[in-house]
N, C-alpha and C positions, 0 to 999 in steps of 0.2 A: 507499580500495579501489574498483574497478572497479565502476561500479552495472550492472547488465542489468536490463531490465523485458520481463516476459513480453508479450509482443501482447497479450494479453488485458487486461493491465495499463494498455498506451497506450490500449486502446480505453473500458476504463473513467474515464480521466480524461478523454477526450473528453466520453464523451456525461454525466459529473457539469457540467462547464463547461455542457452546451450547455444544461444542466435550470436551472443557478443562474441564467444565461443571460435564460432564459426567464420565470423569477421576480422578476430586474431587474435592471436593465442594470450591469455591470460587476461582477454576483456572483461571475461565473462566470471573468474576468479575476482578485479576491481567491481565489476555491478553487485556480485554477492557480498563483498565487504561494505560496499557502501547501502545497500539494506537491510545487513544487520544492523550498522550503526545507525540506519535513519531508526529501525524499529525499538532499537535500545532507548533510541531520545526520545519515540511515542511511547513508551512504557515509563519511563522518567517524567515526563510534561505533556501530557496528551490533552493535558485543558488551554493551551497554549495558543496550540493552532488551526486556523480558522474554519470554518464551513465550509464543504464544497457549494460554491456556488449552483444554484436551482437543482441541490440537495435538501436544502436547507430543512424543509419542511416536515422531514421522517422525524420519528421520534422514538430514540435520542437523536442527532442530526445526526450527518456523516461530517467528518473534516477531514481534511486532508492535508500531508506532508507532502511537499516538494522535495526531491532527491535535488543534488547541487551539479553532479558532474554526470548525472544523466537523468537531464531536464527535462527530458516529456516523460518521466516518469513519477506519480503521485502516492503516496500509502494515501486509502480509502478506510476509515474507521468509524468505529462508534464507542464512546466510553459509556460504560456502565458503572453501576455502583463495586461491583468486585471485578473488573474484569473490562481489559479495550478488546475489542473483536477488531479484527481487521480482515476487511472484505475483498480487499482487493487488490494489487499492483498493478498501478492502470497506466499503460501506454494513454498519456494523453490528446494524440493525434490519432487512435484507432476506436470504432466502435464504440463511440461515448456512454456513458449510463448503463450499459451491457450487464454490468455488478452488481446494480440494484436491486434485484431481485433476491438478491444474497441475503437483503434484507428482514425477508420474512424466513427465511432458514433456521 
């Protein structure tokens, strides 16, 4: 399925890269490879994985991917009929729900 990433989206995986980046050198090169491949396996099975929790309720819902080797990190989505939007890259220990709004965009 067609992936779209909101702007807000590209600009968050920017400035994650430029912060791992800065904590050493080629952290920030592994955080990029590992959310293209999370965003490759939402594009492949994006009915798969679950709701974000007290998301639930927007419609289409949001769900969310968990990244594996940098865990407080979630893909924020919505499947459509031609197309997953993906709203967000959300640190999930900073500014919860902040994304939301993404929704009506």
């Amino acid at each position: 399925m067609q992936l779209v990433l909101h702007p807000d989206a590209q600009a968050e995986i920017v400035e994650a890269v430029d912060w791992y980046d800065q904590r050493a050198p080629g952290l920030g090169d592994d955080f990029l490879a590992e959310v293209d491949a999370a965003l490759a396996t939402v594009a492949e099975r994006a009915h798969i994985w679950p709701t974000w929790p007290r998301a639930d309720q927007i419609q289409p819902p949001i769900q969310r991917y968990l990244l594996s080797r940098f865990r407080f990190y979630a893909i924020a989505y919505q499947r459509f009929d031609d197309h997953v939007l993906v709203l967000a890259i959300v640190h999930a220990r900073r500014r919860p729900f902040y994304w939301l709004k993404r929704t009506d965009e």
